[in-house]
Biopython code that builds the backbone (N, CA, C, O; Angstrom):
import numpy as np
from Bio.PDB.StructureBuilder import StructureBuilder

atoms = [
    (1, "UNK", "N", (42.869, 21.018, -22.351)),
    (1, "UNK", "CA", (42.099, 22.217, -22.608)),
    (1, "UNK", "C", (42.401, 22.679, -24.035)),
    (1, "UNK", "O", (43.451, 23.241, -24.346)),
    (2, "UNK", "N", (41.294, 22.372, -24.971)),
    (2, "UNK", "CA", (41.764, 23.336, -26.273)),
    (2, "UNK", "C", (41.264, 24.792, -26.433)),
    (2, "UNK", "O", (40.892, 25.588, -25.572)),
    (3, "UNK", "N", (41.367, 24.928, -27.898)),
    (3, "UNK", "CA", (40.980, 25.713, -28.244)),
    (3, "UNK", "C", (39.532, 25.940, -28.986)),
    (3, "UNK", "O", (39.231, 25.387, -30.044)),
    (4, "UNK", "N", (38.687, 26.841, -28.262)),
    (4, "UNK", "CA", (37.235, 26.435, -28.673)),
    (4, "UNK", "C", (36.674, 28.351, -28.775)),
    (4, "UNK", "O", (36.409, 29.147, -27.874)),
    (5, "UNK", "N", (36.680, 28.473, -30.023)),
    (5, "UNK", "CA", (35.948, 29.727, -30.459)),
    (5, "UNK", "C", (34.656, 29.476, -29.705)),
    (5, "UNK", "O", (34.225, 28.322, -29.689)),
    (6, "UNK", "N", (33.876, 30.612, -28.969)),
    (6, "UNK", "CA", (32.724, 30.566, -28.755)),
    (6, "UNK", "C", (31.858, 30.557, -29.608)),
    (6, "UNK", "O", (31.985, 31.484, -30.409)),
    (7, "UNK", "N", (30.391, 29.411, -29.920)),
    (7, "UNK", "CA", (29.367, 29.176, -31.245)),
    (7, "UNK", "C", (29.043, 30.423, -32.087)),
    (7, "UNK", "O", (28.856, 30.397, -33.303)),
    (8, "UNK", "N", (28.994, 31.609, -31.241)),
    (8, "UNK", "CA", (28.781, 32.735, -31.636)),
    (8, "UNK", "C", (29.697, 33.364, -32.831)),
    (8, "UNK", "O", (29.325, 33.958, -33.843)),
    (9, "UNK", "N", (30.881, 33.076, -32.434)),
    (9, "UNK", "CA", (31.859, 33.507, -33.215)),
    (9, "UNK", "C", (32.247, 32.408, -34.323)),
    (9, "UNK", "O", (33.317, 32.752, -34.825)),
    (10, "UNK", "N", (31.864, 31.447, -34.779)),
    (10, "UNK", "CA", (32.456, 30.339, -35.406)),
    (10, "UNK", "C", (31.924, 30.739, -36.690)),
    (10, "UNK", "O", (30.776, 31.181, -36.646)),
    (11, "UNK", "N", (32.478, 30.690, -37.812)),
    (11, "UNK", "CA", (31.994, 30.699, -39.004)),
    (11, "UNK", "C", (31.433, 29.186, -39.681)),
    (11, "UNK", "O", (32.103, 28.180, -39.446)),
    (12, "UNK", "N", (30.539, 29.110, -40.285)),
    (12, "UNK", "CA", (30.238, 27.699, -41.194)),
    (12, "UNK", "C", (29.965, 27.814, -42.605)),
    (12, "UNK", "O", (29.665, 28.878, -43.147)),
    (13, "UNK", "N", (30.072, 26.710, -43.190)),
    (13, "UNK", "CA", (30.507, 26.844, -44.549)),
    (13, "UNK", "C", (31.356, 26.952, -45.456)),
    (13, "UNK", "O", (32.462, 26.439, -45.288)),
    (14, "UNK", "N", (31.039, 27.672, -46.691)),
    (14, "UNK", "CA", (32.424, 27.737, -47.764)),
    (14, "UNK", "C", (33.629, 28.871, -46.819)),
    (14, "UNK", "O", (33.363, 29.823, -46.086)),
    (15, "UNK", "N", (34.851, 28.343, -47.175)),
    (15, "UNK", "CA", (35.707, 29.043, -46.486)),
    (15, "UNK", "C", (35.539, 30.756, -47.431)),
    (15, "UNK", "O", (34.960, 30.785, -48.517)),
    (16, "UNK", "N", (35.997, 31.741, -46.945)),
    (16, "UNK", "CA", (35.779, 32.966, -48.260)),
    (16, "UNK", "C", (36.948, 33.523, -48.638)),
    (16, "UNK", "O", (37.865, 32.842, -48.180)),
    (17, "UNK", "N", (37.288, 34.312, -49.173)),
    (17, "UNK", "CA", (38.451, 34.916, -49.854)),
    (17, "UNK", "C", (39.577, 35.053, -49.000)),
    (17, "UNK", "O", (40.603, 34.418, -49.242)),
    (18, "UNK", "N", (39.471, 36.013, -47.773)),
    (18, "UNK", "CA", (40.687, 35.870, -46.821)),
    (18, "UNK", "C", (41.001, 35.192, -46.010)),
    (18, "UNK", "O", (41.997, 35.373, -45.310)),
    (19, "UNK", "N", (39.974, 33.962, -45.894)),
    (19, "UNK", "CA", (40.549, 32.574, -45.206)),
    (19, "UNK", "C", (41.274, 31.644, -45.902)),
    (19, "UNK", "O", (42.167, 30.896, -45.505)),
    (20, "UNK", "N", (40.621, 31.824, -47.353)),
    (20, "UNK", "CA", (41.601, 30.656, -48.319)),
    (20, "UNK", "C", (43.296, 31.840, -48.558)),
    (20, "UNK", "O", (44.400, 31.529, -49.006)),
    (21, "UNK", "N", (42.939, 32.755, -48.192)),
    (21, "UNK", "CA", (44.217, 33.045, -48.422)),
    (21, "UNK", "C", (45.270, 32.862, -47.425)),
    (21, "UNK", "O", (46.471, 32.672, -47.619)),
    (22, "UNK", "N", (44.611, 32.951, -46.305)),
    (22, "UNK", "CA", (45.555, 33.045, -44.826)),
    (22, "UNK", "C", (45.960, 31.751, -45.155)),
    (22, "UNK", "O", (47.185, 31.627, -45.144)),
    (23, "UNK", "N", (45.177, 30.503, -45.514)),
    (23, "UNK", "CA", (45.394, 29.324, -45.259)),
    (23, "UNK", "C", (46.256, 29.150, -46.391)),
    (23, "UNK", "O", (47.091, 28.340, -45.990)),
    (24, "UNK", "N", (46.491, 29.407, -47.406)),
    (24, "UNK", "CA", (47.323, 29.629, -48.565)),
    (24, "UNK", "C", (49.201, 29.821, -47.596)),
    (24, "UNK", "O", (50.110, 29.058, -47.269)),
    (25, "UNK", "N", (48.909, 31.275, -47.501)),
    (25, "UNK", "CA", (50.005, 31.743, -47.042)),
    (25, "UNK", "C", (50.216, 30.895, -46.004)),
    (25, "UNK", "O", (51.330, 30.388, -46.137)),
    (26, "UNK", "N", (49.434, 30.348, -44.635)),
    (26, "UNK", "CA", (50.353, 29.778, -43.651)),
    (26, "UNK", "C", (51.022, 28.344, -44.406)),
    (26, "UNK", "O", (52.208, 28.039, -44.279)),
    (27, "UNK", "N", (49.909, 27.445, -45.303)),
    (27, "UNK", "CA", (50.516, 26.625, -45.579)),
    (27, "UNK", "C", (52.185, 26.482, -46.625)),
    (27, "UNK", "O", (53.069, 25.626, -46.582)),
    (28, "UNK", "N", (52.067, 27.468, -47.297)),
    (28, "UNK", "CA", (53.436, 27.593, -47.941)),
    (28, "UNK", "C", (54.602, 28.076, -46.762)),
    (28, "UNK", "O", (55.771, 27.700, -46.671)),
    (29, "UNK", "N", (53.939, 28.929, -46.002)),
    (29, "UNK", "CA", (55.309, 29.173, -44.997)),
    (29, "UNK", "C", (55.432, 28.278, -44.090)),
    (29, "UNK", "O", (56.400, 28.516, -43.367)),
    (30, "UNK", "N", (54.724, 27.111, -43.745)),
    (30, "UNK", "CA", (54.523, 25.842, -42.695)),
    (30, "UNK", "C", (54.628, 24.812, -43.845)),
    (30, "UNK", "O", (53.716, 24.007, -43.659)),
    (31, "UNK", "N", (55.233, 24.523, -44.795)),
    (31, "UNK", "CA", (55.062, 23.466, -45.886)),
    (31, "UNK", "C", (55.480, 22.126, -45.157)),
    (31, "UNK", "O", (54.588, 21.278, -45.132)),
    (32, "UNK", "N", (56.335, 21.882, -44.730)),
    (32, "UNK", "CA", (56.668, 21.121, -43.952)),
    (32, "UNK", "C", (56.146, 20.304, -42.478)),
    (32, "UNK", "O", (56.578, 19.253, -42.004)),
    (33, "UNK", "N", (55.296, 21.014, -42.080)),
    (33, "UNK", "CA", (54.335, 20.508, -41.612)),
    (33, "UNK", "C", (53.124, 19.453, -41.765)),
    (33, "UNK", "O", (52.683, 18.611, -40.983)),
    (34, "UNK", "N", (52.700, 19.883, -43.277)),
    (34, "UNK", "CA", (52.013, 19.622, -43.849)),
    (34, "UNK", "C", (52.054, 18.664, -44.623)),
    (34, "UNK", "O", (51.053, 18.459, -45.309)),
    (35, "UNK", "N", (53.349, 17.680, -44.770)),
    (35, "UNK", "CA", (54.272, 16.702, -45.597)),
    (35, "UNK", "C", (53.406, 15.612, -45.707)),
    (35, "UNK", "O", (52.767, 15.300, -46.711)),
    (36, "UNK", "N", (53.426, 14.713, -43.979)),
    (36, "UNK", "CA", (52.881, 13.564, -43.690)),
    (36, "UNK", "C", (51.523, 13.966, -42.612)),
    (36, "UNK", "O", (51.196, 15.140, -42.438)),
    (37, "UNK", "N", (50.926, 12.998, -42.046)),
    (37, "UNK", "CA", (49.792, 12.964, -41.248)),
    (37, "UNK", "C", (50.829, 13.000, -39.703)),
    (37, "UNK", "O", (50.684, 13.644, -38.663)),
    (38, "UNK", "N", (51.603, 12.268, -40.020)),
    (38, "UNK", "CA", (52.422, 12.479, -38.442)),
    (38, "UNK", "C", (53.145, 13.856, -38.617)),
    (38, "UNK", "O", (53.584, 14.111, -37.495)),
    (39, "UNK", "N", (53.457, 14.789, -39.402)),
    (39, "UNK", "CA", (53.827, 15.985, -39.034)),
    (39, "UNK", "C", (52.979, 16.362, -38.815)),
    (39, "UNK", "O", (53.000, 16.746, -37.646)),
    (40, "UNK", "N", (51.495, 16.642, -39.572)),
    (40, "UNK", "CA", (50.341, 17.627, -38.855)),
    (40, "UNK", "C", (49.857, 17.269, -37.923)),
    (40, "UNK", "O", (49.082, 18.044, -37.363)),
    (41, "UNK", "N", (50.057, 16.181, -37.451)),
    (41, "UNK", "CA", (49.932, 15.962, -35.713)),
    (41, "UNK", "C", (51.273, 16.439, -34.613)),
    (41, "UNK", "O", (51.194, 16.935, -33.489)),
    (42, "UNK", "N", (52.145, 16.177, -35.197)),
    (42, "UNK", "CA", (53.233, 16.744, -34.374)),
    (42, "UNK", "C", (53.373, 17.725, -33.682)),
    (42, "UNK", "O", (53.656, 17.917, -32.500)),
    (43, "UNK", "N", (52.975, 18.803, -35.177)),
    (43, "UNK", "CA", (53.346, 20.211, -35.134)),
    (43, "UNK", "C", (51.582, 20.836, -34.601)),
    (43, "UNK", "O", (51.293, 22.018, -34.410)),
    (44, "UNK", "N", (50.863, 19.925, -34.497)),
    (44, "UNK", "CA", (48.980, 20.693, -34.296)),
    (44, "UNK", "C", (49.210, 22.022, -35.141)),
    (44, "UNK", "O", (49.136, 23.175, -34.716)),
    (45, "UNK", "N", (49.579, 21.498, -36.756)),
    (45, "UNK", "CA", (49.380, 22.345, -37.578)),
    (45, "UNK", "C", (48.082, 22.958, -37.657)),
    (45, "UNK", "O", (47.982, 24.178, -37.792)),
    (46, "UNK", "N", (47.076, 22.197, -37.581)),
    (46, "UNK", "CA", (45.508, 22.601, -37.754)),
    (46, "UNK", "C", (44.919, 23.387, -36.147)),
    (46, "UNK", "O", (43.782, 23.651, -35.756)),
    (47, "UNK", "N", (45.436, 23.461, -35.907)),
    (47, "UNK", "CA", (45.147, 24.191, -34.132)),
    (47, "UNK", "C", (45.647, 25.673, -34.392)),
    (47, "UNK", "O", (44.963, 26.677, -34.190)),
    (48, "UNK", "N", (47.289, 25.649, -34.999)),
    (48, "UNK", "CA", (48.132, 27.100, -35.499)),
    (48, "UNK", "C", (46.839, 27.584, -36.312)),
    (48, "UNK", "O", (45.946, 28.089, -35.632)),
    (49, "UNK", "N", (46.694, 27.510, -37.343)),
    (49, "UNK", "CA", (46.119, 27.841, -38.165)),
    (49, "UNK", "C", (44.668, 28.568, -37.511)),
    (49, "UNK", "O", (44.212, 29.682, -37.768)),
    (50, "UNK", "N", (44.093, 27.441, -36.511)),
    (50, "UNK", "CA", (42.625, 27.915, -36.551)),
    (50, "UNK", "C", (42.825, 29.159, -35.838)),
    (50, "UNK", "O", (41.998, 30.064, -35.942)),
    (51, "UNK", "N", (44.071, 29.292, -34.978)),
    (51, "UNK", "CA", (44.673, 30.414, -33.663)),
    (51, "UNK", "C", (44.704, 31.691, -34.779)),
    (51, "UNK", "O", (44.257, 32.750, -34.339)),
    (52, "UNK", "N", (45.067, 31.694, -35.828)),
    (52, "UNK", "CA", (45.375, 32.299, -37.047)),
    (52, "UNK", "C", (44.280, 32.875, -37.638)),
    (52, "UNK", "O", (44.343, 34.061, -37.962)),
    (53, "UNK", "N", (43.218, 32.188, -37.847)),
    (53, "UNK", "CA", (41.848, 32.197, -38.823)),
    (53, "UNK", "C", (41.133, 32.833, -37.560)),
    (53, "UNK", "O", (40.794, 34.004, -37.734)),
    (54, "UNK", "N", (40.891, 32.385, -36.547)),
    (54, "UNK", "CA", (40.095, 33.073, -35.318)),
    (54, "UNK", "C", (38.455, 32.512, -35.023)),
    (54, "UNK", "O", (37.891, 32.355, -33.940)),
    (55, "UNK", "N", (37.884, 32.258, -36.573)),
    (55, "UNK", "CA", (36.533, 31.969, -36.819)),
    (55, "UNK", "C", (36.123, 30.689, -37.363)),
    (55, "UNK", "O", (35.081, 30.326, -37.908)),
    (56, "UNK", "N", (37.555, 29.905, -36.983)),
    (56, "UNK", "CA", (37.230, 28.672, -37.690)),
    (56, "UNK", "C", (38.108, 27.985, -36.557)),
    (56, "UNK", "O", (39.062, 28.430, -35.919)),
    (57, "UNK", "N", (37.246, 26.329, -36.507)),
    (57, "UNK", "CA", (38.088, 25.422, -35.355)),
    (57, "UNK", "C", (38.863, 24.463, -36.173)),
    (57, "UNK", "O", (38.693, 24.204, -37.364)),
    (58, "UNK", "N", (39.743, 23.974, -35.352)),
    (58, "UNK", "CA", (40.983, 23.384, -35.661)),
    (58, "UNK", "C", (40.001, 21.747, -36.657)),
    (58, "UNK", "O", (40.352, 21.264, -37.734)),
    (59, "UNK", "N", (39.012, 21.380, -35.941)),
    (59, "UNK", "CA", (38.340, 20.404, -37.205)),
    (59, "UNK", "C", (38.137, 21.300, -38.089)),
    (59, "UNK", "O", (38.451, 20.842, -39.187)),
    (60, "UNK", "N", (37.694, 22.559, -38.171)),
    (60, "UNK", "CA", (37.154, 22.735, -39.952)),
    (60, "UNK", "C", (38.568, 22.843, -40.709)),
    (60, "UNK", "O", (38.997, 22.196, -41.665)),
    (61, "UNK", "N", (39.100, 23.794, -40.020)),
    (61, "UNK", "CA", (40.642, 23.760, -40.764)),
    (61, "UNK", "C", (41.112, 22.587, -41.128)),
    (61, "UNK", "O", (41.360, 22.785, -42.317)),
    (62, "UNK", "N", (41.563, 20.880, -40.772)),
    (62, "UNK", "CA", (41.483, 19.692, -40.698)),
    (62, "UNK", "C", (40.748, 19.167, -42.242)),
    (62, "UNK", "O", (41.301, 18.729, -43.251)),
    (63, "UNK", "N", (39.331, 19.406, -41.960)),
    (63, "UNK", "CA", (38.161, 19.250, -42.633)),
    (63, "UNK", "C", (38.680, 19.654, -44.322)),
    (63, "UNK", "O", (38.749, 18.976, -45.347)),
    (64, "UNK", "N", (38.961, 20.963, -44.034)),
    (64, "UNK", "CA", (39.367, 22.267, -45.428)),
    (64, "UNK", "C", (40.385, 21.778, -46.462)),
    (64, "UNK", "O", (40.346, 21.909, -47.685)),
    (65, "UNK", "N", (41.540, 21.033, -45.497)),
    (65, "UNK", "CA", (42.558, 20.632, -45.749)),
    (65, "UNK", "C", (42.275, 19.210, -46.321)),
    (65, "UNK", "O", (42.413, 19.037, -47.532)),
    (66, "UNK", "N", (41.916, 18.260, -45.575)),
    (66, "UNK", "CA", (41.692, 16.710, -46.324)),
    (66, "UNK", "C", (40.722, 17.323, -47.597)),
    (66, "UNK", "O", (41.198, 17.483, -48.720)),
    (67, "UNK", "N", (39.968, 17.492, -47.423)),
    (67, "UNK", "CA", (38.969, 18.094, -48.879)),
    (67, "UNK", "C", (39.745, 18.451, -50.197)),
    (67, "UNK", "O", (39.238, 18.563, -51.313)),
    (68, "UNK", "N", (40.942, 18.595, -49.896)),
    (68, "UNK", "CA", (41.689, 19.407, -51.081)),
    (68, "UNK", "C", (42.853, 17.909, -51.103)),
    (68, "UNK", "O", (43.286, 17.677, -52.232)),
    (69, "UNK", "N", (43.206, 17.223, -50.313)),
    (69, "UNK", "CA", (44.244, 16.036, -50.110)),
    (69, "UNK", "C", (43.692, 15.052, -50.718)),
    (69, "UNK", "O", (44.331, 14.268, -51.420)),
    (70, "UNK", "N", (42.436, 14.982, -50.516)),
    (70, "UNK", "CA", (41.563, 13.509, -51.546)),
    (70, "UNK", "C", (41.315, 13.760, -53.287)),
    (70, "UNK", "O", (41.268, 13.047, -54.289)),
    (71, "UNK", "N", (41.177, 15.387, -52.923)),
    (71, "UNK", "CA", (41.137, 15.761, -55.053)),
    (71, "UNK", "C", (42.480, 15.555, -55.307)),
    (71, "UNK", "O", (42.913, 14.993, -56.313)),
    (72, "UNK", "N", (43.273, 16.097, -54.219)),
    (72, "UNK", "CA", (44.996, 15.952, -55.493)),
    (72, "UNK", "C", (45.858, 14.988, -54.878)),
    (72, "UNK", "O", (47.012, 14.837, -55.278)),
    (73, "UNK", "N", (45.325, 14.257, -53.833)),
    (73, "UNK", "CA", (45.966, 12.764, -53.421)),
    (73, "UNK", "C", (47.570, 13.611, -53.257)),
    (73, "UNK", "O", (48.543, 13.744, -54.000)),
    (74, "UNK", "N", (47.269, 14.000, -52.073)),
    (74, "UNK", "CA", (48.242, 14.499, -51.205)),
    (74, "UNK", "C", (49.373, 15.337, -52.291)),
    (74, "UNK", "O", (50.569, 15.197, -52.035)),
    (75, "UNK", "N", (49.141, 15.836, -52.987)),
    (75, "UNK", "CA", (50.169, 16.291, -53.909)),
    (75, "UNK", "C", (49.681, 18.337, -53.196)),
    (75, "UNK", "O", (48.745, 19.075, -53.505)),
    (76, "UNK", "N", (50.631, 18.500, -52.401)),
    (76, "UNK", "CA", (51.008, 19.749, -52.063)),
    (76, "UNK", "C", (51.068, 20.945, -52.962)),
    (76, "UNK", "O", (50.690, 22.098, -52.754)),
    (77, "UNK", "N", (51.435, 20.593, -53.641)),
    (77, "UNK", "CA", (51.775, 21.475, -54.853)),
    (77, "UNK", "C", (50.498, 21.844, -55.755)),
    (77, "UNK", "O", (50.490, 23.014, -56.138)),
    (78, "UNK", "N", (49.692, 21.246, -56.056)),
    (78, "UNK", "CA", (48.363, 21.179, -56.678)),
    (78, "UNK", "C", (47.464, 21.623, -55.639)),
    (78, "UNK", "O", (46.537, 22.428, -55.734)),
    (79, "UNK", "N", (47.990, 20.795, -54.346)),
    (79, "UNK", "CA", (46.540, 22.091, -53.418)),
    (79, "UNK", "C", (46.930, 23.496, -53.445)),
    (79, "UNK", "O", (46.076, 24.361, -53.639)),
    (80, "UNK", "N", (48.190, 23.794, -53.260)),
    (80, "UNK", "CA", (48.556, 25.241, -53.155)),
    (80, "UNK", "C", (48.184, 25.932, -54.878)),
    (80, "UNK", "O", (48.440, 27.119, -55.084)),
    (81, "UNK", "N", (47.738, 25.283, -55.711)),
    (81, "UNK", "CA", (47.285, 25.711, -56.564)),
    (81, "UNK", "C", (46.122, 25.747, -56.760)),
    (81, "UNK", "O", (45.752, 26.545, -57.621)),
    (82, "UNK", "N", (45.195, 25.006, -56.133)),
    (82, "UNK", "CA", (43.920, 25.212, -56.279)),
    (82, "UNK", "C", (43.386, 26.273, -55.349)),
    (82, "UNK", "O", (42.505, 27.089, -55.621)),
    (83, "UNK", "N", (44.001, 26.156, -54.286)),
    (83, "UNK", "CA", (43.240, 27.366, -53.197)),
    (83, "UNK", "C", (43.887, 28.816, -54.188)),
    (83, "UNK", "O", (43.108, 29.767, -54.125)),
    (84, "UNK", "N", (45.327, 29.125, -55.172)),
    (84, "UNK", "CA", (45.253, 29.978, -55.068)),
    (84, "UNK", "C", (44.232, 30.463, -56.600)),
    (84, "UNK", "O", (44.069, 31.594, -57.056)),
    (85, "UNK", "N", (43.855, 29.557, -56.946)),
    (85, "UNK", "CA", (43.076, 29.464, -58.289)),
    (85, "UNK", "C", (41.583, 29.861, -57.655)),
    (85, "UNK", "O", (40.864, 30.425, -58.479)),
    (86, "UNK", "N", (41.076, 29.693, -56.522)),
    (86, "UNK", "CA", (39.883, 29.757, -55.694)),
    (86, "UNK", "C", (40.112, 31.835, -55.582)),
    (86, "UNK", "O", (39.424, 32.644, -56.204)),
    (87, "UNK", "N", (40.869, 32.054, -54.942)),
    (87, "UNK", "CA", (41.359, 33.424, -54.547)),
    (87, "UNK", "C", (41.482, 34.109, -55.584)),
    (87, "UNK", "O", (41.059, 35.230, -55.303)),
    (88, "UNK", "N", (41.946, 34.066, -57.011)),
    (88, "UNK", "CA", (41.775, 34.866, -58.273)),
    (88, "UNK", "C", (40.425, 34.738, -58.300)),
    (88, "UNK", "O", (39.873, 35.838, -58.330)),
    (89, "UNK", "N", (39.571, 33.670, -58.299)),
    (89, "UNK", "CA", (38.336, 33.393, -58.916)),
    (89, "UNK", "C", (37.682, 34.478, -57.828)),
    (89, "UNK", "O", (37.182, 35.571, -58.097)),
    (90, "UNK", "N", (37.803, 33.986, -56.798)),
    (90, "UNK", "CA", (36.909, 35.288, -55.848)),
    (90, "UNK", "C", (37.509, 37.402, -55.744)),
    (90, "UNK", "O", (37.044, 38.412, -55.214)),
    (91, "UNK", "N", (39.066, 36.972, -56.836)),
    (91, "UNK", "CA", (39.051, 38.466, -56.917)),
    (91, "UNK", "C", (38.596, 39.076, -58.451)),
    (91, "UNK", "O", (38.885, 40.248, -58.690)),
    (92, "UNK", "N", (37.860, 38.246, -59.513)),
    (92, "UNK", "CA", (37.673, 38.032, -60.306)),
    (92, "UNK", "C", (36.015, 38.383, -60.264)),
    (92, "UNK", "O", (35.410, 38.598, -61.314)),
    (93, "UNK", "N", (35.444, 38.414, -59.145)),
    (93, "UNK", "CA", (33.949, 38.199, -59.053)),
    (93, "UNK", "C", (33.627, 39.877, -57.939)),
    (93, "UNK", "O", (32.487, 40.170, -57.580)),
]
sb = StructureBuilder()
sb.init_structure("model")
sb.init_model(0)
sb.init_chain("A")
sb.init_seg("    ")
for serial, (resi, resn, name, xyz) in enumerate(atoms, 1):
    if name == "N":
        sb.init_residue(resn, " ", resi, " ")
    sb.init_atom(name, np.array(xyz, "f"), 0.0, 1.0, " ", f" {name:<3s}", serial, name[0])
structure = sb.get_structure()
């Protein structure tokens, strides 16, 4: 049995300002999770998160995450810089 936001409630699309941030913040305080592909299965890092976000399912969260792992080829440090480079830009606008 997972976890399944009802269609009604699901958001689609660009993630927006306080989702890239939640996802910001959980991922620096869950860094470790986030290391290898067998920790984010371990830990159903992407399940926490969506429990977290509320309006997004554990694939988009998944989805959000590889999207940012293929531009900086798993380099952690550079995604946590781009999402927070995304979040100035949207407090900037």
């Amino acid at each position: 049995m997972g976890f399944k936001p009802s269609k009604s409630k699901i958001t689609v699309g660009e993630w927006n300002y306080q989702e890239n941030q939640i996802y910001l913040q959980f991922m620096i305080e869950n860094i470790n999770d986030f290391l290898t592909e067998k920790s984010r299965r371990k830990t159903k890092v992407f399940f926490r998160l969506s429990k977290i976000l509320k309006k997004r399912t554990p694939d988009q969260c998944r989805s959000h995450h590889q999207k940012l792992q293929l531009k900086y080829k798993d380099d952690l440090y550079s995604i946590i810089g781009e999402v927070h480079k995304k979040i100035q830009k949207s407090i900037a606008q």
